[in-house]
N, C-alpha and C positions, 0 to 999 in steps of 0.2 A: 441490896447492894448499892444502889443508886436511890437519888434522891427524888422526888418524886416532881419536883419544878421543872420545867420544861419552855423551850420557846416553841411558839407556832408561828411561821414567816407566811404573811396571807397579801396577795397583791392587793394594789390598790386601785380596785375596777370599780364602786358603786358604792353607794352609802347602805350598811344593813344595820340591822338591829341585832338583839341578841335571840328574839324568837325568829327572827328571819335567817339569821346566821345557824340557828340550832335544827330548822327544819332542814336546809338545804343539802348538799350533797354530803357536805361533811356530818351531820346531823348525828349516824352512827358512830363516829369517831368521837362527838363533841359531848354525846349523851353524859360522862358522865365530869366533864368536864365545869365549871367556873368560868362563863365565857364573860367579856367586856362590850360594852356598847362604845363602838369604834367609828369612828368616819372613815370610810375606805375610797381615797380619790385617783384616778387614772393618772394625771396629771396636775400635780402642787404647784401652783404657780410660785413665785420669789417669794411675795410676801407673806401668802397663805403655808409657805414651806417652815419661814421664819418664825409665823403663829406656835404650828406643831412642832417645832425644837423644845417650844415652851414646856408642851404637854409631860406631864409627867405621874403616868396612875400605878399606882406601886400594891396595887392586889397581890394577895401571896409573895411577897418579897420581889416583883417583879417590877420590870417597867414597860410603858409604848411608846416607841419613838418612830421616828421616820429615820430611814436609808438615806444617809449619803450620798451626794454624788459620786459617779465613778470615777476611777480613775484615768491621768492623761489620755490612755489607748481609747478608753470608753467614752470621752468629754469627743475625739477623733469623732466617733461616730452618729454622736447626739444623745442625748439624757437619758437614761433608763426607765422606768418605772417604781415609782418610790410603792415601799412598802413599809405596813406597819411590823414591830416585833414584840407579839403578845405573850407571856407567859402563864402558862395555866396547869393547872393539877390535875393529870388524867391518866388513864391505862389502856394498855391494847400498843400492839406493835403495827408501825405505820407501814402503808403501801406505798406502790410508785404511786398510785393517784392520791396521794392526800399527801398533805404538810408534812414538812419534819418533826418530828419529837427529839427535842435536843437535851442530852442528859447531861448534868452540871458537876461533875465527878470533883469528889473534893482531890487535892492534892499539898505535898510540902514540898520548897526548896531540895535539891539534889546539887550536890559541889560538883565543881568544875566544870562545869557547860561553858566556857569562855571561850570563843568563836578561834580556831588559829588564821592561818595565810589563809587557807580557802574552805572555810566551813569548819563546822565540828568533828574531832576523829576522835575514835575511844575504839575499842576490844569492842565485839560482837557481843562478850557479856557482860560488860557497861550498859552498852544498848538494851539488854534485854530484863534489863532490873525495873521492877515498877515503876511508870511513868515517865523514868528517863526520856525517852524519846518525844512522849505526848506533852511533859512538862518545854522541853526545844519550843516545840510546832507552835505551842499554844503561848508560848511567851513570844515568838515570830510574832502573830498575830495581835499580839497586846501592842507591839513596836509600832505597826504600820498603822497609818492613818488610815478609818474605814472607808473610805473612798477610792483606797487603793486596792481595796480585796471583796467590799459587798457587792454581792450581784455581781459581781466582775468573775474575771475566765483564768487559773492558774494551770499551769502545764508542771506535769508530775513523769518521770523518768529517771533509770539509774541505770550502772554498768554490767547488772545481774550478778553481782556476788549475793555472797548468803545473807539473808536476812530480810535483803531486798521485797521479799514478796509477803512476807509479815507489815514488815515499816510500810507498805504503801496503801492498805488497808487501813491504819492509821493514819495518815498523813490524809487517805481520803477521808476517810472521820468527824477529825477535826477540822479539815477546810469547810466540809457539810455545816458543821457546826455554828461555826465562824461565819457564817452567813455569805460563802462564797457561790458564785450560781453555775457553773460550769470546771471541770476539771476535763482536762487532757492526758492522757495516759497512755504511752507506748504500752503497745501489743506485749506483753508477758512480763511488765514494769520497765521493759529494755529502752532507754535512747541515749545516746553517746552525750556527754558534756555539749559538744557543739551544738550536737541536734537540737538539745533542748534550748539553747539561743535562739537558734534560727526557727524553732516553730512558735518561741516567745514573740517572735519578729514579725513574723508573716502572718502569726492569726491575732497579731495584736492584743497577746496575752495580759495579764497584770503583771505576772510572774512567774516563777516555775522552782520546782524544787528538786536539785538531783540528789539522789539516792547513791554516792560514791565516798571512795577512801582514795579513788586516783589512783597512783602506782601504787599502792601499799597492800599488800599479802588478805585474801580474803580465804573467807571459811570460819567456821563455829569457834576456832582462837584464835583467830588472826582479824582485821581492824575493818569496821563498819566507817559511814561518814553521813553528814546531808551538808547541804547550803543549799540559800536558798538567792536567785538570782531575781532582779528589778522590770521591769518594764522595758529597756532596752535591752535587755536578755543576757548585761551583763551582771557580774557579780554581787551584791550585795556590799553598798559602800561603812567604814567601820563608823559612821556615824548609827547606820543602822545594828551593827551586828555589836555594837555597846550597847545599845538600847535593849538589841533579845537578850544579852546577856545580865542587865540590869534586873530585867523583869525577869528573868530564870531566880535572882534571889529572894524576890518576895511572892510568887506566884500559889495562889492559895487556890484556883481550882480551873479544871479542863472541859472547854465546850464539846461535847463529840454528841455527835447525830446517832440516832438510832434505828441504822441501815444495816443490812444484812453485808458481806464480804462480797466484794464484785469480782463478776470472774474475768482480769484480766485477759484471757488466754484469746481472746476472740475479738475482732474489730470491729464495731457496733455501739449503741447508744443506749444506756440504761436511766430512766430516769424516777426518782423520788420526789414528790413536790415540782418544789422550784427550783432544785438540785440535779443537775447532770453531770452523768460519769460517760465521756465519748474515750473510747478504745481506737488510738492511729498507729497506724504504720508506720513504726520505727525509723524507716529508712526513708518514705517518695518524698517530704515536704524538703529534708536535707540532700538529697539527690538533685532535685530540680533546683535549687541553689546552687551545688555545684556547676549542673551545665550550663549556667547563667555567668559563671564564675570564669570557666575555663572552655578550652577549644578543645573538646571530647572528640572530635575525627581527629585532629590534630595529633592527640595521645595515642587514638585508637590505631594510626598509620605506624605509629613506633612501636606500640605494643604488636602489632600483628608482622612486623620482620622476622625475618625467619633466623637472622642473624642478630637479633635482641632478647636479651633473658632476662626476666625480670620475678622478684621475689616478696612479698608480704607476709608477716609474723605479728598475726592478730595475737596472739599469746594468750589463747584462748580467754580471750575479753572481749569487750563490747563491740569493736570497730569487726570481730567475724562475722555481726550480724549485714555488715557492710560492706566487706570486700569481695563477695562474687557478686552482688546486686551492680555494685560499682565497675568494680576492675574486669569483673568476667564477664557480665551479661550483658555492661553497657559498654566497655572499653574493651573485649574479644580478648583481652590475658589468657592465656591455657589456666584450666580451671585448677593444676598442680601447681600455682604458685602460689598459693594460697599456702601458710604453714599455721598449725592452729586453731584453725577459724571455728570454729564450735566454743561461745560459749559459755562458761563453766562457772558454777559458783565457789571455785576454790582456786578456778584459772588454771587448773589441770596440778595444782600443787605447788607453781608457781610464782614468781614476784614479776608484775606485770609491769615491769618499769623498763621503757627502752633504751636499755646504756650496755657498756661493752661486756658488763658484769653480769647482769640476769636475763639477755635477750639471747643466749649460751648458741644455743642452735642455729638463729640466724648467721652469727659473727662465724661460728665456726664454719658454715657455708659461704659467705663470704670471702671470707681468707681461704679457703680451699683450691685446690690445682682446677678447678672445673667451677671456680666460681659464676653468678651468673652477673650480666651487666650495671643491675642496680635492686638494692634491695633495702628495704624501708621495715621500721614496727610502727606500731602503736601501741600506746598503755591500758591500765584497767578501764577507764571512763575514754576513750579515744581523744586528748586533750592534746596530748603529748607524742615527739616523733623520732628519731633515729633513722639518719639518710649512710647509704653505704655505699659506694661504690665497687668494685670486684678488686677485693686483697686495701680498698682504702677508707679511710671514716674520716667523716665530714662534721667536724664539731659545731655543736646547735650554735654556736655564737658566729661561726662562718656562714653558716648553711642559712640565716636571715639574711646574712649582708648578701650572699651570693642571689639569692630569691628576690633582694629590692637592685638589684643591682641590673638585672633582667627582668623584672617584672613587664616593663611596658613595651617589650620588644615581645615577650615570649607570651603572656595572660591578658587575655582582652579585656579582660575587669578593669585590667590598669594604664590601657591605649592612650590614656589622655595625661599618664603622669600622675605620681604620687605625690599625695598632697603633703606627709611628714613621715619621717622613720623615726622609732622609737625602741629604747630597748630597757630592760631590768637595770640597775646600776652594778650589779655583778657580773652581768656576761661584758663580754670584751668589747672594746670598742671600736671592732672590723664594721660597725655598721656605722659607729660616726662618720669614719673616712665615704663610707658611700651617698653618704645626707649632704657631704660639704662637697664632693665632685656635683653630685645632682641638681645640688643651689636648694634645697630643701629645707623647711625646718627639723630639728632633731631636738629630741627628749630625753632625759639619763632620769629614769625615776625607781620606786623602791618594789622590791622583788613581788609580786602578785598579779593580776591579770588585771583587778575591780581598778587601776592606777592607769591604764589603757583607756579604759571606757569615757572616762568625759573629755580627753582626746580625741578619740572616736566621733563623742556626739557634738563636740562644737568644728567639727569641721578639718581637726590640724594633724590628722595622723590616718596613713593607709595602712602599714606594714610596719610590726613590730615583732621584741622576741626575746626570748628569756636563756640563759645559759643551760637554765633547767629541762632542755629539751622539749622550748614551746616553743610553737611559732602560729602566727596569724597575721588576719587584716582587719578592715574592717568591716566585709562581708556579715561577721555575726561580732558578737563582742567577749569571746572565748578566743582562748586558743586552742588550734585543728589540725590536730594530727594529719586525718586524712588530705585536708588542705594542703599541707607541707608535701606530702606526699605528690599528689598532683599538679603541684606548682615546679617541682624538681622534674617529675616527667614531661612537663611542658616544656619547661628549661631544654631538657635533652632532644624532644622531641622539633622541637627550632633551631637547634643546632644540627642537627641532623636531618631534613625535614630535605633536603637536596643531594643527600647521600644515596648512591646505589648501591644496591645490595654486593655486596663482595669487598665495597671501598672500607678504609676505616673509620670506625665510627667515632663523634665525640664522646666521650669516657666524662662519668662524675670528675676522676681526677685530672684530667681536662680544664674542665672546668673550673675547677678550685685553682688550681695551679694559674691559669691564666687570672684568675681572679687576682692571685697574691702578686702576680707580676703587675698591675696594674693601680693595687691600693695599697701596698705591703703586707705583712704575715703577721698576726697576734696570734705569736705563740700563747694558747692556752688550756689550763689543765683545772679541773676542783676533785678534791679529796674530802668525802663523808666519811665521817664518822658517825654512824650511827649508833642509838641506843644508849648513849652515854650516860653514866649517872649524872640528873640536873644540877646535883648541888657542885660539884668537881666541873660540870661547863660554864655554870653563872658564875665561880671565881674564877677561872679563865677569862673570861670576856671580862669581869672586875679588873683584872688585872693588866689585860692590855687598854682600857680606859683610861689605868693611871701611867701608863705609857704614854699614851698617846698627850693629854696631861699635862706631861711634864717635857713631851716633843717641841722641837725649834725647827725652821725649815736650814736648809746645808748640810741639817747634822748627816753622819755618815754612818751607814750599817751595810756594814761591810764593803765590797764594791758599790754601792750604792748610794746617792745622794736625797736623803727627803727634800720632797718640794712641797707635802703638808701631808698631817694626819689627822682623822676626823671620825666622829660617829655620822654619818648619812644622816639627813634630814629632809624633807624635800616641803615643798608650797606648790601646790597645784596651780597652773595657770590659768584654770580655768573658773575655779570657785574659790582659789585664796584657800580652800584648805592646809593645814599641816598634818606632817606626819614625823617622826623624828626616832632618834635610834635602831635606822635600819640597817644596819652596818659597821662594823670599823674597819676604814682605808688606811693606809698606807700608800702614798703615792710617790713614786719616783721619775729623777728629773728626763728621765730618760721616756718617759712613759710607762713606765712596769707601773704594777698592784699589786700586793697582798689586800687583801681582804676577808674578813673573820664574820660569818652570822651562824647564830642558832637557828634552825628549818623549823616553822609552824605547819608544817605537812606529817608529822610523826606521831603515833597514839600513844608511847609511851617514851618516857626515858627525854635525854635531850641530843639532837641530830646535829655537830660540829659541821659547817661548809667552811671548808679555805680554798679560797678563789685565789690564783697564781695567771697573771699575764705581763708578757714582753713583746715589745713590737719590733720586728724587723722588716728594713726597708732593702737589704739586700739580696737580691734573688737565689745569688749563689748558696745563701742559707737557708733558703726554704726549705729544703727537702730533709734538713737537721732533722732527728726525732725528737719532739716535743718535750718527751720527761727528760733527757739527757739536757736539752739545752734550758729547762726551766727550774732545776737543780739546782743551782746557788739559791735563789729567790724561795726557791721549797724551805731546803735547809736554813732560811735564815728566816723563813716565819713560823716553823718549827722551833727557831730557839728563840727566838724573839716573845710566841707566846707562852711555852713553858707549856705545852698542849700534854707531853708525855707528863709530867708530873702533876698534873690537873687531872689527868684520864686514865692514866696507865695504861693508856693505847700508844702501842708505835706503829701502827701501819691502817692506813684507813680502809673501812668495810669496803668501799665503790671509789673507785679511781673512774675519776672522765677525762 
């Protein structure tokens, strides 16, 4: 079934021979092997490194070369050990103590692997068709420069849907393969999006790759995912994720090691060769992050009132493997507020998305006569959050400005002041107004997380957030659910932090409300439509293009005056990148938006967002309900796009 070429990855300790190579430990192994008379040096100086680049001995179809330098993280610590990579014709299956045998499996091109907003998503049985998956990994791998992945350390985790524990058997495979020398692996394949940042961060990884769909429905027909995240543990930028996608079209065969299946299930170190597989705990490396992050007595003094209730809806996903470790054992929550927490590779049957639509149970305890004082979810990979207060809901596009707006009063991470706010160009711009009180700089950029990250790393942004029910900082270079969560109990727990038991306490809707009386009110609402037929949304969005087009600013639609209308584009400040057609605005003089995108987070079909915001500065209005007073702006970007007659949808799947 396999070809019989092979690499062997042998450090470079000592100069040997081929009868000195064939006696020695490997000897058994090498019997029946084609071995090469090799120079094997501990240390290649510059010039003597630049000699061997030269080398090139192509026995059996093979070549030797020298390893590359490591990457950034690994250049941090000082130079590796270069090694040669020999290719040789042999038989017998390898131990931990001896070399890899790397089997060269032929392969062809598979359609549509083209990366969307955050990785690649497809049906479980897309994933499970030949090579699919291993064709991904290993055109990854063709992308990156070998400096960023040989000998170097990738961290491997997912939200534990189905499939999960197949795909990371491969994924460990072909990293062995690829000539990677270390992988990291949450205990039973499990670490939350974030986690996998922040142990990118802190152990100084190369990369990492999650195993998720995000909010989207898992189980044997419902949607698989991977992306794979950089050296700062954030996203994969689309310079890269063009490249895997370039090499997914021409990719004619797959490196994978030939190693036995590692048993996740256990915390421990297994090693092959030059190849290690370490098994961590899910939760300590991102725990101790948090208490770095936040004032854990602080929380712990409000969780433990006897007159504070407080509620979590892991929805049976990722973040259960975190919220008694977190909230119960380190923060004293009664262990029943926990709702969900086990979990599930089908997510109990669920759609793991924290919005007023599918997080059913929470909301409806919420809004209930015996509601509790604050209650939060998370999604399938723990990225994403939903803040609630008792009978009230905090929209993600509030619930950032409200979080940078206290941060440096309420979270010690941020005692010195934020360096910038930043948000998606869809969510509302409740966080501009907090950037320009604060005297800060502020970013409007296009809907994705990997848009955050080189903000992050030159310095100009603490606290960002997405309409999409994300929020973060720059603690890791994800957005964190859990974070959001913790940052709102901080919030609470500093407002109330002088309150005696029996007095009233400050309330989420408290907070918000004084919020609006202070920076005014963006009413705001998005209506998905999901699963739509692609060819009926790409002429929809063609069509409001030649609207847009053929737009003048003045013009009037309906009570409303254009101030411009535009496809999004943006130019990063940081590297002069472009990105363009992320959007189409409508802007009004008033402040209001409509705004139209198709969602790159869907595995099939195409996902409609209309984004609807108004601002109001009078307080007497605040308390209006949102779809009532967002109503004209709805109905006139409903007939403006001709959405019904493109879809045959009149009412959208998920209202926010």
């Amino acid at each position: 079934m396999y070809p019989s070429r092979t690499t062997h990855l042998y450090p470079l300790l000592h100069k040997i021979s081929r009868s000195a190579h064939c006696a020695s430990s490997h000897s058994s192994h090498c019997a029946s092997s084609h071995c090469l008379l090799v120079s094997l040096i501990a240390r290649v100086p510059p010039a003597a490194m630049a000699a061997t680049h030269a080398l090139r001995l192509r026995p059996l179809l093979s070549t030797a070369r020298p390893t590359p330098p490591r990457a950034t993280a690994g250049a941090r610590r000082g130079p590796a050990p270069a090694f040669v990579v020999v290719r040789c014709s042999f038989t017998g299956a390898p131990s931990a103590a001896q070399s890899l045998k790397i089997n060269l499996i032929p392969t062809k091109p598979v359609e549509g692997q083209k990366t969307g907003t955050s990785g690649l998503r497809k049906k479980v049985k897309v994933f499970q068709q030949e090579n699919y998956l291993a064709n991904w990994i290993q055109a990854l791998f063709n992308s990156l420069p070998p400096e960023d992945y040989v000998g170097g350390t990738i961290v491997l985790g997912g939200d534990g849907r189905y499939y999960n524990k197949d795909a990371a058997q491969i994924i460990i495979k072909i990293a062995a393969g690829n000539g990677v020398g270390k992988i990291l692996v949450g205990r039973n394949g499990l670490l939350s999006t974030p986690a996998v940042s922040a142990v990118i961060r802190k152990k100084e990884a190369n990369g990492g790759f999650i195993m998720s769909a995000s909010h989207n429905p898992g189980g044997p027909n419902n949607d698989w995912g991977i992306k794979f995240n950089y050296s700062s543990g954030q996203p994969a930028p689309e310079t890269v994720t063009d490249q895997i996608y370039g090499n997914t079209l021409s990719i004619s065969e797959i490196k994978i090691a030939d190693i036995p299946d590692v048993d996740l299930s256990s915390i421990g170190v297994v090693r092959y060769g030059d190849f290690t597989v370490e098994v961590i705990d899910p939760v300590s490396d991102y725990l101790e992050l948090m208490e770095n992050v936040f004032d854990f007595q602080l929380i712990k003094d409000l969780l433990s009132r006897p007159d504070f209730r407080f509620i979590f809806d892991a929805m049976h996903a990722i973040t259960g493997e975190y919220a008694e470790p977190i909230f119960v054992e380190k923060l004293g929550a009664d262990p029943g507020c926990i709702l969900n927490g086990v979990p599930l590779e089908d997510f109990g049957n669920g759609h793991p998305d924290p919005n007023l639509t599918y997080a059913k149970e929470l909301v409806f305890t919420m809004f209930g006569t015996h509601a509790p004082d604050f209650g939060a979810a998370s999604d399938g990979d723990g990225d994403r959050n939903m803040i609630l207060g008792k009978r009230f809901f905090v929209t993600p596009s509030d619930s950032v400005a409200i979080i940078a707006a206290n941060a440096q009063a309420a979270i010690p991470y941020f005692q010195s002041g934020t360096k910038g706010l930043s948000r998606s160009m869809p969510t509302s711009g409740a966080l501009d107004r907090v950037a320009e009180k604060l005297n800060v700089p502020f970013f409007e950029v296009p809907t994705g997380w990997k848009f955050f990250g080189n903000l992050m790393d030159a310095g100009k942004l603490s606290i960002c957030g997405e309409e999409s029910f994300g929020t973060g900082s720059d603690h890791i270079r994800e957005k964190d659910g859990i974070w959001a969560v913790l940052a709102w109990l901080s919030i609470l727990a500093h407002r109330n932090k002088d309150k005696k038991v029996g007095e009233r306490l400050v309330s989420v809707e408290d907070v918000a409300r004084e919020h609006w009386a202070t920076y005014g009110r963006n009413f705001f609402s998005r209506y998905d439509y999901e699963a739509c037929e692609s060819d009926g949304a790409n002429k929809m969005m063609d069509h409001l293009r030649d609207v847009i087009a053929n737009s003048k600013p003045g013009e009037k639609y309906g009570d409303y005056t254009l101030q411009f209308a535009d496809d999004f584009s943006y130019t990063d400040p940081v590297d002069g990148s472009t990105v363009s057609k992320q959007g189409l605005r409508f802007v009004f003089t008033d402040g209001s938006r409509i705004i139209f995108r198709l969602s790159g987070t869907g595995s099939a079909g195409a996902t409609i967002r209309l984004y609807i915001e108004q601002f109001e500065s009078d307080t007497s209005k605040h308390s209006l309900d949102a779809q009532t007073t967002l109503m004209p702006l709805i109905d006139l970007a409903l007939s403006v796009s001709k959405l019904k007659d493109f879809t045959g949808r009149d009412k959208p799947t998920v209202t926010t």
